[in-house]
C-alpha positions as CSV (number, residue, x, y, z in Angstrom):
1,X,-132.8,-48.0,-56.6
2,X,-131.4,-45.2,-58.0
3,X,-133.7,-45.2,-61.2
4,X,-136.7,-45.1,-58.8
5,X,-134.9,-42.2,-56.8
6,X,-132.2,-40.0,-58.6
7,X,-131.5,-37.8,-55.6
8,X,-130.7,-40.9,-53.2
9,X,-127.5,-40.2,-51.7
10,X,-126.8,-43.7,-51.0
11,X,-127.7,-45.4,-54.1
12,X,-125.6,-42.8,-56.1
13,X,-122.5,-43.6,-53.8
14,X,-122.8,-47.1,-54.2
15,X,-123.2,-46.8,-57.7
16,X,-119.8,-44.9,-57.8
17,X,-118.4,-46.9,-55.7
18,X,-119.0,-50.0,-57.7
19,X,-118.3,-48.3,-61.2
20,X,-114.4,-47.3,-59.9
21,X,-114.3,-51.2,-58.5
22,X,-115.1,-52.4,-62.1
23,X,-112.6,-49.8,-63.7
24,X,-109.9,-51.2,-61.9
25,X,-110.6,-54.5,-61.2
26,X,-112.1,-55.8,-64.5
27,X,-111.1,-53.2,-67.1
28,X,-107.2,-52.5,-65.3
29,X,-107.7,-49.3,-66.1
30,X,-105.1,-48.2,-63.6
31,X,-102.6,-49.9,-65.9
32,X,-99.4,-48.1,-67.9
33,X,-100.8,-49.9,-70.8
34,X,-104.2,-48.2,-70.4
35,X,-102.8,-45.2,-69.4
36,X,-100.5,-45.8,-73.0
37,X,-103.2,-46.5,-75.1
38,X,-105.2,-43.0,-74.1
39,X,-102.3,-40.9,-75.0
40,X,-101.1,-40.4,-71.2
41,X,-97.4,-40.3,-70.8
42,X,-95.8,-42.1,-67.5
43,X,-92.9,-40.7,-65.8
44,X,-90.7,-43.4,-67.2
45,X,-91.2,-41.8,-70.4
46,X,-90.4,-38.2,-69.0
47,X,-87.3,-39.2,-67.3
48,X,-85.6,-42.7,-68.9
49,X,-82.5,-42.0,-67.0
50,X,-84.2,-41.8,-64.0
51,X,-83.2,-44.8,-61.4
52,X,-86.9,-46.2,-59.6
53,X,-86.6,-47.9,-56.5
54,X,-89.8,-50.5,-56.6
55,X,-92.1,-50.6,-53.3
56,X,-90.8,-54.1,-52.5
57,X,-87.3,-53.3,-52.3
58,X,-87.6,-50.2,-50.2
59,X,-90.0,-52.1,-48.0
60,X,-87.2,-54.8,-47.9
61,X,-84.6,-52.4,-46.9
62,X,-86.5,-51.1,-44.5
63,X,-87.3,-54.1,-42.9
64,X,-84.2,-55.2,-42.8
65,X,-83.3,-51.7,-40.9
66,X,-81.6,-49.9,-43.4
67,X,-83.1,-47.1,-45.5
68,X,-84.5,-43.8,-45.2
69,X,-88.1,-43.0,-44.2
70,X,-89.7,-41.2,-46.8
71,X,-89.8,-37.5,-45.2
72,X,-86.7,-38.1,-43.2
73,X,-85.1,-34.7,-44.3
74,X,-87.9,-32.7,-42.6
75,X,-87.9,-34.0,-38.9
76,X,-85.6,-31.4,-38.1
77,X,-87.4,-28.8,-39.5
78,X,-90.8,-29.0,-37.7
79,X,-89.0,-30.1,-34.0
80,X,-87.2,-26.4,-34.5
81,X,-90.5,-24.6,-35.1
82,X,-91.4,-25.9,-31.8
């Protein structure tokens, strides 16, 4: 399709589309290890010291009713803009 028609808006979305699907679902391009390999550093490496908390567990903790939301610090300071 797009070969036929280069300016097709369609075709070229698809074919984006489907390219960023392959980089990331056959390649694992959105790996650390591919991110490693073409010289990118991760934020592990900037800051080793640094304590994560993975996705799971937060969403756990929420969950289970405990935790902070994300942006918790800031609901005060939009309600008093009001």
């Amino acid at each position: 399709m797009l070969q036929k028609d280069p300016t097709n808006f369609q075709a070229t979305l698809l074919k984006i589309m489907k390219e960023y699907q392959y980089s990331w679902g056959i390649r694992a391009d959105n790996t650390p290890e591919a991110a490693k390999y073409l010289g990118y550093v991760t934020s592990k490496d900037l800051y080793p010291d640094l304590e994560y908390t993975k996705f799971e567990d937060f969403l756990k903790e929420m969950l289970e009713g405990g935790g902070h939301t994300v942006y918790e610090h800031l609901k005060g300071l939009y309600q008093q803009k009001k």
